[in-house]
Every structure is written in C-alpha cells, then in structure tokens.
N, C-alpha and C positions, 0 to 999 in steps of 0.2 A: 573417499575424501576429495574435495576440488581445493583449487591455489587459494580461494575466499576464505577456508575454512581457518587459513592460517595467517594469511596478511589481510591489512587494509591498501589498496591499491591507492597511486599518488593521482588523487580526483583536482590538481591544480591549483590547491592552494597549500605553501609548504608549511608543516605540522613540525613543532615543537619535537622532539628527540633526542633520546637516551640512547648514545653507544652501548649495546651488547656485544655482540661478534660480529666478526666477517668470516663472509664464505669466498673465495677465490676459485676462479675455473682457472684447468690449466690445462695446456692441449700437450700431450707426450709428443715429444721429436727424438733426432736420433733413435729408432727403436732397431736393435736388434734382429736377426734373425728367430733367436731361439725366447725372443719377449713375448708375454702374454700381452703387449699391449701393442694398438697398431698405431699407426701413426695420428688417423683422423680420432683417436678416441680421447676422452676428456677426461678429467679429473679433477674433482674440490679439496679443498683445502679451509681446515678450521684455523680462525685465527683470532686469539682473545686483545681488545685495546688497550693499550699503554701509556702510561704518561712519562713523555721525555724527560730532561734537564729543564728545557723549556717551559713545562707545566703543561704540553700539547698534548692531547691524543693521538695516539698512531700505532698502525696496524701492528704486534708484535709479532713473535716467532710463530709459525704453526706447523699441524701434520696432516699428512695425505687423510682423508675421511675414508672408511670402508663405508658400505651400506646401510649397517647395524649404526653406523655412526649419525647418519643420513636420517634413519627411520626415529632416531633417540632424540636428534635436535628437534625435530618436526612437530613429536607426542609431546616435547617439552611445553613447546610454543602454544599447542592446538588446550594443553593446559592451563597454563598462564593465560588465552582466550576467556577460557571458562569461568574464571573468578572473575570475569567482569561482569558482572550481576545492573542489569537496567529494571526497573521497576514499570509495571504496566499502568498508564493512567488508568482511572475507574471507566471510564466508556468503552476500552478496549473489550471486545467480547472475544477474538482467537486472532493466533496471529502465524505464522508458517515464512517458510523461505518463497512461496509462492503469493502467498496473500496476506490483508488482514481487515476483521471485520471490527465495526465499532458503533456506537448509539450516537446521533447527535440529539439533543435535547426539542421536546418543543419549543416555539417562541413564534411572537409576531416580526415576523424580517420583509424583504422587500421580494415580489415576483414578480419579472420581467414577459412581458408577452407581447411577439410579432407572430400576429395570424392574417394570413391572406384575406384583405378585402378588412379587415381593425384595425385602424388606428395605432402602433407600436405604444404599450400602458408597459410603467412600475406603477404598481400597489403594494402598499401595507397590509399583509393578511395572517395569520393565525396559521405555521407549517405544525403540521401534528408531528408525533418524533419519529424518527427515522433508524430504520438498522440500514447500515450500506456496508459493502464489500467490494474492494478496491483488489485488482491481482496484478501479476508485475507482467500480464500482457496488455495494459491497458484499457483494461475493462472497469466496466464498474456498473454494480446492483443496488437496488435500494427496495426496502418494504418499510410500510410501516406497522409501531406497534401502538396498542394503546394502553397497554400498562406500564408504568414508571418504574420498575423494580428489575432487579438482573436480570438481564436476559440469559434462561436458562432451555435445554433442551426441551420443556414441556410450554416454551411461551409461544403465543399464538400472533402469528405474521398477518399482515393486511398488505395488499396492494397498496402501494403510493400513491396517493388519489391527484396524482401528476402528469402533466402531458410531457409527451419524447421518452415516454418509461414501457417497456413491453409489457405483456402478460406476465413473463415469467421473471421479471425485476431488473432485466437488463437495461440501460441507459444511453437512449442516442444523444451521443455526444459530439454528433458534427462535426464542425473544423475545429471545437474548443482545444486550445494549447491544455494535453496531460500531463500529471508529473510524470518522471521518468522511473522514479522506486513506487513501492506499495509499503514503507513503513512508516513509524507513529509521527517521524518527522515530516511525513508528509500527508497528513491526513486533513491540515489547513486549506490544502494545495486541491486536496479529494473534493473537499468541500465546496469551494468557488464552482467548480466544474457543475453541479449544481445550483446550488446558487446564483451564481453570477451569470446564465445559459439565460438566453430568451426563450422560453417557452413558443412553440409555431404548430404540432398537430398532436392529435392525438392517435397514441400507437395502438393503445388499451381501450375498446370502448367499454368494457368493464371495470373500469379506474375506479369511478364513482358509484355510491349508492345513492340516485334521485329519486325525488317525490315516494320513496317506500318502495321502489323497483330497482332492487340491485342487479335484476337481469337487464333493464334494458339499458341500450347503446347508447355513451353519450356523445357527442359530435363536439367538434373543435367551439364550437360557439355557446352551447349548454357549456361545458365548461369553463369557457370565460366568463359566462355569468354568473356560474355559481360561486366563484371567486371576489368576482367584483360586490357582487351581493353583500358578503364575509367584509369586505374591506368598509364600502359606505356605513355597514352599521357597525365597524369597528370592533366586531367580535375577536376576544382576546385568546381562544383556545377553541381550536379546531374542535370540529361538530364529529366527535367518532361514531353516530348514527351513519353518516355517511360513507364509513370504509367495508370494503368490500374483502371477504376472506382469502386469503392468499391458498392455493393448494399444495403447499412444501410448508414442513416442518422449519426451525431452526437451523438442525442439522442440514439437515439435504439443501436446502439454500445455500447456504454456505459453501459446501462439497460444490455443487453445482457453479459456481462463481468464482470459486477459486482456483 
C-alpha cells in the first residue's frame, strides 16, 4: 500500500472539508532509565473534533494509538476510498495506476504541417479513428482502427497513416508541453499533443498503403500529398484502403505502451 492509496495530497488549490479526526505526534521526553521508550522516539495520538460553547470545532480529548490502532484507521479510510465509485466514459477502452487507453472518434479536424523545403500548411482532412495510450511516463501511442464498435481483444489495429508516429505506435512528440497525469481528466490534454503537433517527417515509411503497394516507402513529400489530395477534394472519411496492418494485437499494444 503507498501514502495515494489513502489521501489526496494538497495539489494547491484549497478543497472544501469535513473534520473527522486528528492524529497528533508527540516526541517522549524525560524518559526513564528502565522506559521502553527513548527519548528521540515518537508517538500519535487519536483525537475526535468537538464543538465548544462557542459552536467552534476543536481538537478534543485523546489516547496514545498502538499500532493495531494505526493499521484500523488506515483500512478505515482506504475503505471509505473505495465507495467512491467514478463511471468510465464509453471511449475509455482500459485504465491502470500507470496508463490509459481510449478511442477518439473519426472526423474531418485540421492538420498542421512544417516539412523542410513546404511551405508550413493547416488542412481540413478526413483523421480516421484512433486507439491512443497515454502512461504516466509521458509517453503516448496511437493506431488506428477501422471498425466503429468496441474495441475488444479480437479487434484489429492499423498503423496511424501519420507522420512523427513509429512503426510500433509510439509518438514523437518533441518540445510539445505533456500533461503531467495519464487519467480521463486528462485525455483532452492527450489529445492537443496530437492534434494541435505540426507534422515535419516521416518516422514509419510503412504508415501508408499508396497506389495498392502497402510495401512500399512513403517519403515526407508522398505524404503530404496524399493528404493534401484528401482535403482539395473535401473527402469526408478517411479512405481505410489505405491503412496498413499493425503487427500487435489490442492487448499487446496496450501492455507495450503502458
């Protein structure tokens, strides 16, 4: 069990609050020859809140805690955690103290691209849907899929037909500002990082499947063409002839990323 399991730490903005108890340290002085207690040793104290004359809260009477008292408060608390029940939005596909993975939808949104020796373009284009996994080292994956329905361990991953994206779905994300967590409150945050990234090379030359040859290499400039193409003729939903198969399951992507 770690100290998260059982507080919310004070992240700098002060939070509304119900007195339950105070714990007190107390350091033993005067100690004895024949004490089981030494001088530099410490000691807590339970102590339930009171309401004076006044109508105030304040600390009441209490007693020395043993360790059985220590272990009881703690299970109390790590309890009381537990009934606090959050509901997953429907895109969430898994979620962990280390990561969490999730769908964003297709749609036509804006793609930003500086490539050496192009002119720096946004275009309106056609993003097919995406699984990405975000983990709380600052990482972040993306594949895509081409079915609309739950993503379950038997559905089938596609490369992100994206540039600054590896083979194996990882995301160069350069100087881009990350969020600092990997969970659902910040998956808007995941997003931009995406999104809102100028596109500059390509990592994957297997990203795209061109002219019916998913083997061959596409170069920074094939790529911006085939994009730009997508936009002049205002194609509203990505072309999934052209995604190229990923070689990880669901699972193992996931594992892998997280």
């Amino acid at each position: 069990m770690k100290p998260n399991d059982f507080f919310q730490f004070y992240q700098g903005e002060k939070p509304t609050i119900e007195q339950k108890h105070a714990i007190l340290i107390h350091q033993a002085k005067g100690v004895g020859s024949y004490s089981q207690y030494r001088a530099d040793n410490f000691l807590a104290s339970m102590h339930d809140f009171v309401t004076n004359e006044q109508g105030e809260s304040i600390i009441g009477a209490g007693r020395l805690m043993s360790k059985e008292d220590v272990e009881s408060v703690l299970r109390s608390m790590l309890e009381m955690g537990k009934r606090k029940v959050r509901l997953l939005p429907p895109n969430v596909v898994s979620i962990s103290e280390t990561h969490i993975t999730w769908t964003v939808p297709a749609q036509v949104r804006p793609m930003l691209f500086n490539i050496t020796g192009i002119p720096m373009k946004k275009i309106d284009v056609p993003w097919p849907r995406l699984l990405m996994v975000a983990n709380r080292n600052g990482r972040l994956a993306v594949a895509s899929l081409k079915s609309n329905g739950r993503v379950g361990a038997k559905t089938k991953l596609y490369q992100a037909p994206l540039m600054n994206v590896y083979a194996n779905g990882n995301v160069c994300t350069g100087s881009a500002t990350l969020p600092d967590e990997c969970g659902i409150d910040q998956l808007k945050a995941w997003e931009s990082v995406m999104f809102d990234s100028a596109f500059s090379h390509v990592n994957n030359p297997s990203t795209l499947s061109l002219a019916g040859d998913k083997d061959k290499a596409v170069d920074n400039k094939a790529h911006y063409r085939f994009w730009l193409s997508l936009s002049k003729k205002k194609v509203d939903k990505f072309p999934n002839e052209h995604l190229n198969p990923l070689r990880y399951g669901v699972e193992n992507f996931i594992e892998n990323h997280s």
